[in-house]
N, C-alpha and C positions, 0 to 999 in steps of 0.2 A: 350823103354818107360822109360822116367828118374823116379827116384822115388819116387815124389814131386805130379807124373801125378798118377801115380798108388795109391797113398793116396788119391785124388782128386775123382778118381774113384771109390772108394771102400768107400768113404763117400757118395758120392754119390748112388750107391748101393743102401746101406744101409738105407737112406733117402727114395728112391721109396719104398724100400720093406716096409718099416714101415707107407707108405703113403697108399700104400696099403690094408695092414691088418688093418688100421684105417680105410676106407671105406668098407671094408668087413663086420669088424664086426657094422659100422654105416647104412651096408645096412639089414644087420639080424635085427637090432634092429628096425628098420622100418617095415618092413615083421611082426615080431611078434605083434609089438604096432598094427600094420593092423586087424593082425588075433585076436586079442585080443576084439578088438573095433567090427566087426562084430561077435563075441563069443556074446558081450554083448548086441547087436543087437537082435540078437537072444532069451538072456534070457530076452529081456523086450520084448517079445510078437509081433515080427515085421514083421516075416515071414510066418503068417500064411497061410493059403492055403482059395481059397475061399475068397480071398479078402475083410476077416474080421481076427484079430487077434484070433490069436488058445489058447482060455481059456484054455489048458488041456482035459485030456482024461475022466475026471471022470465029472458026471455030480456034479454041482453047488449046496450048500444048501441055503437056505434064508439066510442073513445076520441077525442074532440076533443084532435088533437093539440096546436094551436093554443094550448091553454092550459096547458101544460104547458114549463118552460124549467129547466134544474139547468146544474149544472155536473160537469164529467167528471175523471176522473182525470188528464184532460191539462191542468187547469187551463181547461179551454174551456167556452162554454156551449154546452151539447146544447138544439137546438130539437127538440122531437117531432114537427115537421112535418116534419125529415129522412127519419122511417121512414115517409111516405105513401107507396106502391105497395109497399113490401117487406112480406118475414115474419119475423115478431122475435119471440122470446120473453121473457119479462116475468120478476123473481124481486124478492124481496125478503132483503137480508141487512142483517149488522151485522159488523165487520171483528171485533171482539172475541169475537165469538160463539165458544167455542173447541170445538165438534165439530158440530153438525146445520148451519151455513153452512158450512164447509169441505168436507165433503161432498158440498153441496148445490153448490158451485163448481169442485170434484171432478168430479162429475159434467158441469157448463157445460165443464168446458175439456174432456170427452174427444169431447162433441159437438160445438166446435167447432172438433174435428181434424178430424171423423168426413165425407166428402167430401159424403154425404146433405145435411149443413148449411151448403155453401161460400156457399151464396146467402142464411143466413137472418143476421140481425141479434140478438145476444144485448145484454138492458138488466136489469142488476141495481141496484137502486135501494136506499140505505141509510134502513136504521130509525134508525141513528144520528146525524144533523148532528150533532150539537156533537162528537164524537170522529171521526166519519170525513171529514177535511177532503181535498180535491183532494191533498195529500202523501203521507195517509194511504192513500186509496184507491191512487193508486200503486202504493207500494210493495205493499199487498193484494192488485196483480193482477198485479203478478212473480210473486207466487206460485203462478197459473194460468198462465202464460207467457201472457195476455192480449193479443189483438192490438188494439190502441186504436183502429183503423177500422172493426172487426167486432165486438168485445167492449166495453159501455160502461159502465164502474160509474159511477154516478151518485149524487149528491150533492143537497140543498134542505133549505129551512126544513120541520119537521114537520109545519106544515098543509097543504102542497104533494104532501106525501109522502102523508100522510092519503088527500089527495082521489085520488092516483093508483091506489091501492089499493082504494077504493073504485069506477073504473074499471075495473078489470080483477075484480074481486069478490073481492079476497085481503085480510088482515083489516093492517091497517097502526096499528105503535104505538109508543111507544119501544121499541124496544128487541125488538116482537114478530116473529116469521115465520112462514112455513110451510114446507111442502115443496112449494107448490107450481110447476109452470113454465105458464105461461100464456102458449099458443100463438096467437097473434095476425096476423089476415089482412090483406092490402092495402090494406083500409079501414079499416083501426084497430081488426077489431070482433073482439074473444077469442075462439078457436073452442072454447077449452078446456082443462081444468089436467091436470097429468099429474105424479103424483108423481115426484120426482128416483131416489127408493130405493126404486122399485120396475119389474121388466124388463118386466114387460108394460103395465105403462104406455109406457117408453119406447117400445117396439116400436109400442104404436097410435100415439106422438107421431111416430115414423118414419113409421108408414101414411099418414097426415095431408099430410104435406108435398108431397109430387105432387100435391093438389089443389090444395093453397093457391099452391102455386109456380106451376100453372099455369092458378090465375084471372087475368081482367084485369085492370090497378091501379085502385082505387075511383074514389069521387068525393073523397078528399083528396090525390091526386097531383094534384100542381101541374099537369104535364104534360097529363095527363087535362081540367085543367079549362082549361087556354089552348085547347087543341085544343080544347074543345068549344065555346068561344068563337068561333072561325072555321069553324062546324059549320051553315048555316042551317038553320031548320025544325026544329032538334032540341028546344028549347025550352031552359033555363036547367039548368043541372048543377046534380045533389041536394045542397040543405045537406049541412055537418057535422052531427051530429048531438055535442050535448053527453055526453060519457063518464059524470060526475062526478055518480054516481047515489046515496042515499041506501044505507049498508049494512043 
């Protein structure tokens, strides 16, 4: 073998080996970005068992509406003590999100065609402040033909948004979400999540509502607590109870 052929070879070598170890390490890096992406699966509440997302182990407190103020797509501020005695369900999106929040709001606008949900309050609350401003959400919830008295996208600074998410147990980030809808009773307190894209969740979120609809309104209806005010002998109406629990 002339000498000429033996350089040839050994460039060549050299070349596969290092084509190689280039695909080696571009096949790890796939595998992890994988494991990664179902890790985060995971932490947005998507495995749960039961064919409803798994709130956690510890049971749920009312959400203290009270501490809780954004601002709406109508350019207004939403107080969270407006939804004391109703039943509201909860989401988290991002207006940029361009397929699992559309879907997910897809979903919000065909249940609140759907006559089952005339009486419930829907609050979709943004991962994004800095891009999703009162203008933005607007126009975002033309997209849903959005009724702005029943349907309320909501807007706040990201530790606001944080702490809400941590109220209702859905995992809140920039930029992150879920799928899930967290149904939420007269006293602020989550009965439970229910994936958007999946039917049998929806159908137990439908089973739900005839009871929720027809408990009492808690101890954070205004109303509830004047009246028990001119109530003698009843003794003082139960705290709020703070929402804004450690995730």
């Amino acid at each position: 073998m002339s000498k000429s052929v033996k350089i040839w070879v050994s460039i060549l070598l050299v070349t596969l080996a290092g084509y190689t170890l280039f695909s080696m390490v571009k096949i790890s890096n796939q595998l992890s970005e994988r494991r990664t992406d179902q890790e985060d699966v995971t932490a947005n509440g998507t495995n749960g068992t039961n064919g409803t997302e798994a709130p956690g182990d510890r049971p749920l407190k009312p959400v203290d509406l009270d501490a809780f103020k954004m601002t709406s797509q109508e350019a207004e501020q939403f107080a969270f003590k407006d939804l004391a005695g109703k039943v509201w369900i909860a989401s988290l999106f991002f207006s940029s999100c361009p397929h699992e929040c559309k879907s997910l709001n897809q979903t919000i606008s065909a249940l609140n065609r759907d006559p089952d949900f005339k009486d419930v309050q829907f609050v979709s609350v943004s991962v994004d402040p800095d891009v999703d401003s009162p203008q933005t959400l607007s126009e975002y919830a033309e997209l849903f033909n959005a009724d702005p008295d029943k349907w309320f996208f909501l807007t706040s600074d990201l530790p606001q948004v944080q702490r809400f998410g941590r109220a209702i147990d859905v995992p809140a980030a920039f930029k992150t979400h879920s799928r899930s809808l967290v149904l939420v009773d007269k006293e602020g307190k989550p009965r439970g999540q229910f994936r958007y894209n999946d039917a049998a969740d929806i159908a137990r979120l439908k089973a739900e509502l005839p009871t929720l609809l027809a408990e009492p309104s808690g101890s954070q209806d205004p109303a509830q607590k004047d009246k028990s005010r001119n109530t003698p002998d009843k003794g003082p109406a139960p705290e709020s109870t703070d929402g804004d629990q450690a995730a």
